[in-house]
KEKE-3310 file (N, C-alpha, C; in steps of 0.2 Angstrom, whole numbers, plus 5000, padded with zeros to 4 digits):
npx = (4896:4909:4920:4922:4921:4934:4940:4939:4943:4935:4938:4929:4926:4931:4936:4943:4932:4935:4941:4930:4922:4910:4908:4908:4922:4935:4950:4965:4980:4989:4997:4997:4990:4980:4975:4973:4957:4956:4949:4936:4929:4931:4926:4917:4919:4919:4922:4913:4902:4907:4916:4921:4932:4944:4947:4956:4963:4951:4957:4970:4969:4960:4968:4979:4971:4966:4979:4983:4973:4977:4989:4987:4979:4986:4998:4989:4982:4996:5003:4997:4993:5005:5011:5012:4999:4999:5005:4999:4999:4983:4973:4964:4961:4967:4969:4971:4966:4976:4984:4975:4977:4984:4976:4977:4979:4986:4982:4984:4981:4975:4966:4960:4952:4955:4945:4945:4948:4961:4977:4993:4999:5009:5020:5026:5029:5040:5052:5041:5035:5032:5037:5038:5034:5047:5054:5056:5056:5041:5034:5022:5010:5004:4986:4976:4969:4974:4974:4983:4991:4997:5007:5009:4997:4997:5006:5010:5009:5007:5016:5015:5024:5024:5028:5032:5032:5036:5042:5054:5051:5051:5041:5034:5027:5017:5009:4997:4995:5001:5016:5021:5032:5047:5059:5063:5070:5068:5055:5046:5044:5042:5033:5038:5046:5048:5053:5049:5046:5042:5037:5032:5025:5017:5007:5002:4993:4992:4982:4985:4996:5015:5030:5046:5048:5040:5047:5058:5070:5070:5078:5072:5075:5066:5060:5047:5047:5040:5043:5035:5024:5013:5000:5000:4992:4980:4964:4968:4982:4999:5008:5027:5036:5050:5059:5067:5080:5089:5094:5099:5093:5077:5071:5058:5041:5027:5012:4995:4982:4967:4955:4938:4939:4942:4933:4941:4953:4969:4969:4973:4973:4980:4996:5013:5031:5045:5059:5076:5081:5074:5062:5046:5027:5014:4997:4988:4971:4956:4948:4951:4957:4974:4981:5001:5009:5025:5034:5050:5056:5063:5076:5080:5097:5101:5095:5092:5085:5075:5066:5063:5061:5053:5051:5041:5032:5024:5015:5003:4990:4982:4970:4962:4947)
npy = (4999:4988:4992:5005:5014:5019:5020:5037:5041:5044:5036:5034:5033:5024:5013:4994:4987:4973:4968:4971:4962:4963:4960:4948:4942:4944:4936:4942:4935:4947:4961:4963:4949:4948:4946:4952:4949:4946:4939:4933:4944:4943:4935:4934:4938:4939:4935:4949:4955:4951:4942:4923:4918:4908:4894:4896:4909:4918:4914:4919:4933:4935:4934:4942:4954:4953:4953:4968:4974:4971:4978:4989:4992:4989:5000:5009:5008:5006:5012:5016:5000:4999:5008:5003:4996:5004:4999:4999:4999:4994:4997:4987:4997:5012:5017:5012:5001:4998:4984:4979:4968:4974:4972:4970:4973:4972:4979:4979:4992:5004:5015:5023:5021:5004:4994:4982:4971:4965:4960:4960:4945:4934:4928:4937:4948:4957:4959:4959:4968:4977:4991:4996:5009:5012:5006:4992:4978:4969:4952:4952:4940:4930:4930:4920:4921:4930:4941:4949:4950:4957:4948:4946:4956:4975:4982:4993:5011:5021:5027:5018:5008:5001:4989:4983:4977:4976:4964:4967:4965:4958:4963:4960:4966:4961:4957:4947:4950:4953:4946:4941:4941:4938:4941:4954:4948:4937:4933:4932:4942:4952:4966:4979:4980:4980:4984:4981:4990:4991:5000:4999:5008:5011:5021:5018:5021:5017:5019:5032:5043:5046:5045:5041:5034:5035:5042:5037:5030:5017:5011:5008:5008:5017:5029:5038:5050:5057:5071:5074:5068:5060:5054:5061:5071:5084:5089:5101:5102:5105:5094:5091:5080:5069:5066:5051:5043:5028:5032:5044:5062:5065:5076:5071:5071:5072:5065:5067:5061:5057:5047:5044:5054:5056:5040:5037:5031:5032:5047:5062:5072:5081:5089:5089:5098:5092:5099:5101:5097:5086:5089:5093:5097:5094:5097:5094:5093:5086:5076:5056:5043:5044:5043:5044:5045:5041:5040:5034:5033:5027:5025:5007:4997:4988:4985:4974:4967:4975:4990:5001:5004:5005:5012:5014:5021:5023:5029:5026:5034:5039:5052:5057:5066)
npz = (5081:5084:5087:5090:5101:5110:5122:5131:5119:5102:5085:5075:5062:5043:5045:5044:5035:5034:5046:5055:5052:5045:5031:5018:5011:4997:4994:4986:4978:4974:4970:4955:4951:4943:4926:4909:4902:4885:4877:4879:4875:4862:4854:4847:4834:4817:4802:4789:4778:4759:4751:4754:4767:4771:4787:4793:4789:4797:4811:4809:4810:4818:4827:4826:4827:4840:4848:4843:4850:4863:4865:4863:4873:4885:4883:4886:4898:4903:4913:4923:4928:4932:4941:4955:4968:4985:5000:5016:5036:5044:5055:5069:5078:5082:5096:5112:5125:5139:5142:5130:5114:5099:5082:5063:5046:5030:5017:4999:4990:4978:4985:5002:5018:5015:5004:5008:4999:4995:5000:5005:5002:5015:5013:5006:5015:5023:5038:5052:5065:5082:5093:5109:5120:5126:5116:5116:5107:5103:5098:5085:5077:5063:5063:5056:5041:5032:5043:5058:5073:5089:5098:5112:5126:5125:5137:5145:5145:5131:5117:5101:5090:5074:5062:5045:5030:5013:5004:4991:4973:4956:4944:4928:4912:4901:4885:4889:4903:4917:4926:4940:4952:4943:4932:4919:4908:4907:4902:4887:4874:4881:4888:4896:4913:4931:4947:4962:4980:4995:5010:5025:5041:5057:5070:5086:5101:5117:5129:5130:5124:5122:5126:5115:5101:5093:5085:5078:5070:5056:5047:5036:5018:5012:5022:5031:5043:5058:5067:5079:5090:5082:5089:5099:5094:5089:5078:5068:5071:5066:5059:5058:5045:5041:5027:5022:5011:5011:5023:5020:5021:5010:4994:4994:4986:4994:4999:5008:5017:5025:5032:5023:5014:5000:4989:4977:4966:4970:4976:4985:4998:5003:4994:4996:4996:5002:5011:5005:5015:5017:5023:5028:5031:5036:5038:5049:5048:5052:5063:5063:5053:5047:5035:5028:5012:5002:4988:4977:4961:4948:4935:4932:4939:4929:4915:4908:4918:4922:4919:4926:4943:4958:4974:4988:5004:5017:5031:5044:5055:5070:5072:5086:5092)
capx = (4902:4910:4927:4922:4924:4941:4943:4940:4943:4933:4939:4924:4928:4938:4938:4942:4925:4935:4943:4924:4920:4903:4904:4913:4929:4939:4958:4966:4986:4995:4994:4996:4990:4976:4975:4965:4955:4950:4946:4929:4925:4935:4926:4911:4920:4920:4919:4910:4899:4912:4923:4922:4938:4943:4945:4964:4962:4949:4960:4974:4966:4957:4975:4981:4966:4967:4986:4983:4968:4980:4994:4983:4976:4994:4999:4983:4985:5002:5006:4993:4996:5014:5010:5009:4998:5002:5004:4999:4994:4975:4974:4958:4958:4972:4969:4969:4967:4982:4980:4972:4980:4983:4976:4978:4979:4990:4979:4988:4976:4976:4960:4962:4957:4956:4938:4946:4947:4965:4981:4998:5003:5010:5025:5030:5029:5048:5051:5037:5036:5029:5041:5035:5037:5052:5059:5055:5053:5034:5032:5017:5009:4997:4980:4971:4969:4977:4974:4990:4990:5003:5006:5006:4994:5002:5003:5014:5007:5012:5013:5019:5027:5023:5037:5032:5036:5036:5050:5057:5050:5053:5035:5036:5021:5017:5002:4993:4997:5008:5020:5023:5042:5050:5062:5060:5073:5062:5049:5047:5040:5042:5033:5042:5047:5049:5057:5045:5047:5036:5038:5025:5025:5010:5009:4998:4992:4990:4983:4987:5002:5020:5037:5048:5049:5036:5052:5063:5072:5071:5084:5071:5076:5064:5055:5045:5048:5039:5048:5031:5018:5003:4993:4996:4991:4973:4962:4971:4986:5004:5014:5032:5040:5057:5060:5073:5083:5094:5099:5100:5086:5077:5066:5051:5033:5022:5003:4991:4977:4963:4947:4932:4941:4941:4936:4943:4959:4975:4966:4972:4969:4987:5000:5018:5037:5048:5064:5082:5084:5069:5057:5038:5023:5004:4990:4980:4966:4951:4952:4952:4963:4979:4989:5004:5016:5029:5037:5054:5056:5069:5077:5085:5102:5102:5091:5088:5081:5070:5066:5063:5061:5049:5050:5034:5033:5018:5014:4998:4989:4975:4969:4958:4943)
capy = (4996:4985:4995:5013:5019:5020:5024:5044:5046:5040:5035:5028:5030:5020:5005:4990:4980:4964:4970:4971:4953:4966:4956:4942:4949:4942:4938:4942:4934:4950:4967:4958:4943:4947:4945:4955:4943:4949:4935:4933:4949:4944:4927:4936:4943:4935:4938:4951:4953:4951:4936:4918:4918:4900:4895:4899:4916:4920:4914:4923:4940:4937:4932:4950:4960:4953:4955:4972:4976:4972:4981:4996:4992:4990:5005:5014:5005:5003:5016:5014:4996:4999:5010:4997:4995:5003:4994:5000:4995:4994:4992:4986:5004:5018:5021:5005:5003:4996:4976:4975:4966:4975:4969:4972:4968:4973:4982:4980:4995:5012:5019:5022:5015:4997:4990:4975:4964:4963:4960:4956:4941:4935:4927:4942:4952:4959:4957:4963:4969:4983:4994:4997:5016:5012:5004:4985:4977:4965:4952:4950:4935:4930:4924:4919:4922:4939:4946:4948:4956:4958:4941:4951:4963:4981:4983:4999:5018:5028:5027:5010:5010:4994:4990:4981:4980:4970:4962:4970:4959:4960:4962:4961:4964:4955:4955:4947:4955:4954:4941:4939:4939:4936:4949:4953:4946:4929:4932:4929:4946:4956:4972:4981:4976:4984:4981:4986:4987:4994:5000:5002:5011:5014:5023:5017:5023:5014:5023:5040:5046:5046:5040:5045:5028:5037:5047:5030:5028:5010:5009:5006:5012:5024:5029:5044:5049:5062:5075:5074:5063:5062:5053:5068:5078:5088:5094:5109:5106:5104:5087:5089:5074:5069:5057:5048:5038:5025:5034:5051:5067:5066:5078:5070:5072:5067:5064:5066:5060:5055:5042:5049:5060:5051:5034:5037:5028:5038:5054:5062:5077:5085:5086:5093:5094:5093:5103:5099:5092:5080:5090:5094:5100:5090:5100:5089:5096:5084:5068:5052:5039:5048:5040:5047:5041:5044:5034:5036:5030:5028:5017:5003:4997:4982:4985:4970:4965:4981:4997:5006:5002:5009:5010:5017:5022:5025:5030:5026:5034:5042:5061:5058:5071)
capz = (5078:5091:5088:5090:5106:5111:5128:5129:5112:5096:5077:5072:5055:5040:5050:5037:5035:5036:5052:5059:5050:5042:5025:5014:5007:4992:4992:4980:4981:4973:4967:4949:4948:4939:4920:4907:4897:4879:4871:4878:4870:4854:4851:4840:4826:4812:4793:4788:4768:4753:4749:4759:4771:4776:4794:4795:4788:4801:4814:4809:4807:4825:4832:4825:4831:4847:4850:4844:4855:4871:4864:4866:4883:4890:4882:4888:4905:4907:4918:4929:4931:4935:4946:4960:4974:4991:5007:5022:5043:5045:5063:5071:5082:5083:5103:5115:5134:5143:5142:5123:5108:5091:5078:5059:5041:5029:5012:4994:4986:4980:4989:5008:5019:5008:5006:5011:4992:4991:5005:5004:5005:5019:5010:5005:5020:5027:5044:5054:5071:5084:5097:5114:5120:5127:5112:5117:5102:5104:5091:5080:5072:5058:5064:5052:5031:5031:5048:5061:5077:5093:5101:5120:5127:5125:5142:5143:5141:5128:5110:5100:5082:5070:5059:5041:5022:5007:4998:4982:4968:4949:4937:4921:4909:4892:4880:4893:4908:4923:4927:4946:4953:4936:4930:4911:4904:4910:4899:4882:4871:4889:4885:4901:4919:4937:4952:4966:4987:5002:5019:5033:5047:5060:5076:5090:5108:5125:5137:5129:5119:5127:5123:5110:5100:5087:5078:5080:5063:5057:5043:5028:5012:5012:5027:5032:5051:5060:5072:5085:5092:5080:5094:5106:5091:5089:5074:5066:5073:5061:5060:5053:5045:5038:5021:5021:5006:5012:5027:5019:5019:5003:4993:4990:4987:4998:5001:5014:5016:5030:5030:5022:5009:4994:4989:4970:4968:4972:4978:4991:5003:5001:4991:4999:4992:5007:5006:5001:5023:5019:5028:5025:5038:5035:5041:5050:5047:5053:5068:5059:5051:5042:5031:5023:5008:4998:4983:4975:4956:4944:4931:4935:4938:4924:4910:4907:4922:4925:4916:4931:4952:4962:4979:4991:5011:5021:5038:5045:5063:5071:5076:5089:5091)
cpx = (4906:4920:4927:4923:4932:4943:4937:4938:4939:4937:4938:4925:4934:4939:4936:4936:4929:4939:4936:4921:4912:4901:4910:4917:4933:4947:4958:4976:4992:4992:4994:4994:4984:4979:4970:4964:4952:4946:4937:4924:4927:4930:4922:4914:4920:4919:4914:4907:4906:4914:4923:4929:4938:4946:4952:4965:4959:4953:4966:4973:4961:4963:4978:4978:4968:4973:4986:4981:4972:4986:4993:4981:4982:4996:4995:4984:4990:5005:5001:4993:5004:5016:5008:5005:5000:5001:5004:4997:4987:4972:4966:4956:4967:4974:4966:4968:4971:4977:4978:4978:4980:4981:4975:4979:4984:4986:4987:4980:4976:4970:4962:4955:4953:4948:4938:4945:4955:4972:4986:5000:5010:5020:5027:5033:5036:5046:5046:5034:5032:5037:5038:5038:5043:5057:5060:5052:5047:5034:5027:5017:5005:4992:4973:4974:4969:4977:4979:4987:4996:5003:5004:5003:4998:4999:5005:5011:5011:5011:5019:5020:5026:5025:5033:5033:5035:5042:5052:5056:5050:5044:5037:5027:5022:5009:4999:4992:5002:5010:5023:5030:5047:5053:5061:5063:5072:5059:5049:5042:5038:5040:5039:5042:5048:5051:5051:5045:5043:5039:5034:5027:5019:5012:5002:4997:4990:4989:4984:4993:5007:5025:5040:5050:5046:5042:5060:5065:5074:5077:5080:5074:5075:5058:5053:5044:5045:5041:5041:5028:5014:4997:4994:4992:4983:4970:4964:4979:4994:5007:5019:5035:5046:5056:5067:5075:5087:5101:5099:5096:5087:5069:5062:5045:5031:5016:5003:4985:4971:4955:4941:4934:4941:4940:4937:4949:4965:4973:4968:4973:4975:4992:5007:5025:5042:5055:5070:5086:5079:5064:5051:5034:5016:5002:4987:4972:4958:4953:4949:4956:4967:4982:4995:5008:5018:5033:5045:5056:5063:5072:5080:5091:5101:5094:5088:5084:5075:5071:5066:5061:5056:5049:5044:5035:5026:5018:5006:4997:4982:4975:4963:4952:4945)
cpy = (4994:4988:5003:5016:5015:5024:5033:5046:5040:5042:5031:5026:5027:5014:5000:4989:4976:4964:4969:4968:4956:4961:4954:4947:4943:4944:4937:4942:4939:4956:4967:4951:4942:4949:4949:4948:4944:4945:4932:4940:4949:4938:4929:4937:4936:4937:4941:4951:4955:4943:4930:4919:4913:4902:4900:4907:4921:4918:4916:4931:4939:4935:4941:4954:4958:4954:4962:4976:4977:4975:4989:4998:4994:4997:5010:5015:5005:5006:5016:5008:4994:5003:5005:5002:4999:4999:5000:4997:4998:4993:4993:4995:5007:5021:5014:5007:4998:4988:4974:4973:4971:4968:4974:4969:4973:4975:4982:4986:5002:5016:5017:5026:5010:4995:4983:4969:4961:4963:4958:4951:4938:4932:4933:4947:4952:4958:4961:4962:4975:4983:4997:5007:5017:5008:4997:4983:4968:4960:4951:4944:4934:4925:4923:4921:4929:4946:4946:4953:4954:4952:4942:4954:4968:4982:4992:5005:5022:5024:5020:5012:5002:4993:4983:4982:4975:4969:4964:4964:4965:4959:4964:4960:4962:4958:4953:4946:4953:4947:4944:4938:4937:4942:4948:4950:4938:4926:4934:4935:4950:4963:4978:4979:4983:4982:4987:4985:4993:4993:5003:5003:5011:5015:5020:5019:5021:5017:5030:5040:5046:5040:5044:5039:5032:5041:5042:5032:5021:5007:5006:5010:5018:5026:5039:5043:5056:5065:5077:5070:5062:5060:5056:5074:5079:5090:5099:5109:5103:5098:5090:5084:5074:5063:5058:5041:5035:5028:5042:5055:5065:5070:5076:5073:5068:5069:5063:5064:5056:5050:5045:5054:5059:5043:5033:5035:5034:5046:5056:5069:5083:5084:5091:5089:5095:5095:5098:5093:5087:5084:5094:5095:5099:5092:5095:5091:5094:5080:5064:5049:5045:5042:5046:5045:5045:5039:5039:5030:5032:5021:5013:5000:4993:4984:4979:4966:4968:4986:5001:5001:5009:5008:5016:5014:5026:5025:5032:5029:5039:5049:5058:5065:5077)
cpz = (5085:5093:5087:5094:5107:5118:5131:5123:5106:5089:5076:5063:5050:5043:5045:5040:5036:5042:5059:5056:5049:5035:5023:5011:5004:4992:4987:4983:4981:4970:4960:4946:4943:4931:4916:4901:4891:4875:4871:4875:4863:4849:4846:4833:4823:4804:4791:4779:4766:4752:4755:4762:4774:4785:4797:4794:4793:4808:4815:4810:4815:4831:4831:4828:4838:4849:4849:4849:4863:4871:4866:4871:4886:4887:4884:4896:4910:4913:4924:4934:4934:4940:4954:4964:4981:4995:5011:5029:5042:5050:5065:5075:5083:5091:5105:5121:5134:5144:5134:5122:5102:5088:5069:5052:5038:5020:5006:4992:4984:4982:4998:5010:5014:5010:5007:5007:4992:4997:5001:5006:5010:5018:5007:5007:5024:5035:5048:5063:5076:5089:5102:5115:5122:5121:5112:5112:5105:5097:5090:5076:5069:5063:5062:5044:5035:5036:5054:5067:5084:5097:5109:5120:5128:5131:5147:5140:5135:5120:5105:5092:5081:5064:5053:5035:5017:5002:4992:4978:4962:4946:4930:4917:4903:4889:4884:4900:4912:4923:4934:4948:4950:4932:4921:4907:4905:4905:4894:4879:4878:4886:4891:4910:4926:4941:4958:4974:4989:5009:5021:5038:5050:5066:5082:5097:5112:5129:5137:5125:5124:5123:5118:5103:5092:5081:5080:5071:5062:5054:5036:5024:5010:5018:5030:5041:5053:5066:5078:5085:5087:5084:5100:5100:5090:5081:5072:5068:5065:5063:5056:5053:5041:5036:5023:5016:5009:5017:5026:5017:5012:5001:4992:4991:4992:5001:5007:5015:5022:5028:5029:5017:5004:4993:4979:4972:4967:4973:4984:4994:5000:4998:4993:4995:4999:5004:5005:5010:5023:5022:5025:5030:5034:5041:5041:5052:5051:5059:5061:5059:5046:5039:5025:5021:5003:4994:4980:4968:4953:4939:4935:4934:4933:4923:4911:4912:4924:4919:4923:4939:4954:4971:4985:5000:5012:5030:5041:5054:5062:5076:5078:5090:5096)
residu = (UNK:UNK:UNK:UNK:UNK:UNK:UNK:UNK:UNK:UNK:UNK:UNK:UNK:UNK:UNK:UNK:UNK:UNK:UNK:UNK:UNK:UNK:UNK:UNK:UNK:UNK:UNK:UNK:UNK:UNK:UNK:UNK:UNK:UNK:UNK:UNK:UNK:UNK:UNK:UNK:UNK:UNK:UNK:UNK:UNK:UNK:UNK:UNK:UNK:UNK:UNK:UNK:UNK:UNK:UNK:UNK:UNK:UNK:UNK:UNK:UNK:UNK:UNK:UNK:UNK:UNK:UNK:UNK:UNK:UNK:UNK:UNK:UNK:UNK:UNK:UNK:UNK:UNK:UNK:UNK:UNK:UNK:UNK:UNK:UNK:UNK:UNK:UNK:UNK:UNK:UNK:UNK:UNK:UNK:UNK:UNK:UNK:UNK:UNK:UNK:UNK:UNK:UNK:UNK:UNK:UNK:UNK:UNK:UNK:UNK:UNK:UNK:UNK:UNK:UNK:UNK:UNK:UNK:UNK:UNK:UNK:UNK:UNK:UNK:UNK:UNK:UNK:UNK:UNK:UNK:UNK:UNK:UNK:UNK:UNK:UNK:UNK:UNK:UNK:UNK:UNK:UNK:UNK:UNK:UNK:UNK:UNK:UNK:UNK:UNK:UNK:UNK:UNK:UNK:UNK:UNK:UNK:UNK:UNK:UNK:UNK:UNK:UNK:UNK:UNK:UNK:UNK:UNK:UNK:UNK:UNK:UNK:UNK:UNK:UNK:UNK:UNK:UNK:UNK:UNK:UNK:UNK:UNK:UNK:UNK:UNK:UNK:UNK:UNK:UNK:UNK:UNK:UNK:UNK:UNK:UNK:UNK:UNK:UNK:UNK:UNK:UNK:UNK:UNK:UNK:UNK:UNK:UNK:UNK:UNK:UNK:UNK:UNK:UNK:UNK:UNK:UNK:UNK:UNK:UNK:UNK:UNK:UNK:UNK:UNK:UNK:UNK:UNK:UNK:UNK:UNK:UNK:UNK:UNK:UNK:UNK:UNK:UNK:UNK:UNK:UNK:UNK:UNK:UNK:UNK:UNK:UNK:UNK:UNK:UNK:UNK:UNK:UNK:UNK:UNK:UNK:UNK:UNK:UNK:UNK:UNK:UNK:UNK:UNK:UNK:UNK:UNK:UNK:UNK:UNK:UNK:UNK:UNK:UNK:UNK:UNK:UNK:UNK:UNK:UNK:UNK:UNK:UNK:UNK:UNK:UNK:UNK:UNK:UNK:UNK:UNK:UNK:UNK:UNK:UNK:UNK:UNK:UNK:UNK:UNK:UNK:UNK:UNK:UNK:UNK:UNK:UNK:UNK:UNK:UNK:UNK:UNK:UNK:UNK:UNK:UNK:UNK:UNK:UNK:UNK:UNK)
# end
């Protein structure tokens, strides 16, 4: 694997596939664009023994079943598919020599890390940036279908912060499934609607760990900040983080989870409540890739444009061996 060693330190594993160009990988342009299709499982039926039933009859009577049939999915579903997607970084490697490029893709998925089917578009991607150890902000650009990386070599030691997010968008689901950036009161027999935004963080290492840029607060919405290094941190040892709601501590839950721990979707290694100051302490228990996120739900202000809003926070980085 032409991105394993790292210097000193390996994290061999979790490395997208489409990162290390191993096999074909399918975009897909949103965390809803797909559609469920019942009809090619509905097209059979047809009238069974008794009584002739003209044509209209039989298409009335398989227009009712099938609206029923998805009434039941979405209901079955719906909370799953509303569940959006997370975003996170997916960086080519976690630990650089002085001189490389980052580089990285941007995962819509809930298993970590992403098997590399499905990214966020890049039209919908918030302003997105890295922060040198001193706090020099580097830009980043797209290059290529859905892979991005630091326009400069990181040429500065010490530990780098990478600043992304996805734009607040409205879905709305229906009888035949999601509707894309369209608030409910849009769409015509709207079963219910969301309002959905994403912030990413990741931490990165040139040359070793250093600087204090890693517990920078950026000013998202909602963002998880850790009060030490994770890339000066070891197997076994404790990170604490602080959430934050729009500026001010917040209790959240928040998962933790490393590469290699599950590839079931939304599974993850721990599950913490931080207290009444925002504050929580994930046992890092293994090296590898870490991700940690947090979401904050609730109705929305205007019904008719939303039932509820979700907003979700990640922070991705690597425990070296």
């Amino acid at each position: 694997c032409r991105f394993r060693q790292c210097g000193q330190q390996s994290l061999g594993r979790g490395i997208s596939p489409y990162l290390l160009g191993e096999r074909q990988h399918q975009v897909v342009t949103g965390p809803f664009n797909r559609v469920f299709d019942l009809q090619t499982g509905l097209t059979g039926f047809g009238p069974g023994p008794g009584p002739v039933i003209n044509n209209q009859e039989i298409t009335m009577k398989r227009k009712a079943m099938m609206t029923g049939v998805m009434l039941l999915i979405c209901a079955i579903f719906g909370a799953m598919v509303l569940s959006a997607h997370d975003m996170w970084f997916e960086m080519n490697r976690y630990y650089l020599q002085s001189g490389e490029k980052a580089v990285f893709v941007f995962p819509s998925d809930h298993v970590f890390p992403s098997p590399g089917k499905e990214f966020v578009p890049d039209k919908y991607l918030t302003k997105t940036y890295a922060l040198d150890p001193k706090g020099k902000r580097i830009a980043v650009k797209r290059n290529g279908r859905d892979r991005y990386g630091s326009v400069s070599a990181l040429k500065s030691k010490g530990t780098y912060l990478f600043v992304s997010g996805k734009k607040g968008l409205f879905w709305t689901r229906t009888t035949e499934g999601m509707r894309e950036n369209v608030r409910k009161d849009a769409v015509e027999g709207a079963l219910k609607g969301i309002y959905s935004a994403k912030y990413a963080k990741a931490l990165v290492a040139v040359g070793g760990a250093g600087g204090g840029v890693y517990s920078r607060r950026i000013g998202h919405d909602l963002e998880i900040v850790p009060l030490a290094d994770p890339c000066a941190m070891k197997p076994g040892d404790e990170l604490k983080v602080c959430v934050y709601w729009k500026g001010k501590p917040f209790a959240a839950e928040i998962q933790a989870t490393s590469d290699g721990f599950s590839r079931e979707k939304n599974r993850f290694a721990q599950t913490v409540k931080a207290d009444a100051e925002g504050m929580a302490v994930i046992k890092l228990t293994n090296h590898g890739i870490w991700l940690i996120r947090t979401e904050k739900r609730g109705a929305y202000s205007v019904k008719k444009h939303a039932d509820e809003e979700m907003h979700a926070a990640t922070l991705v980085f690597g425990i070296a061996r």
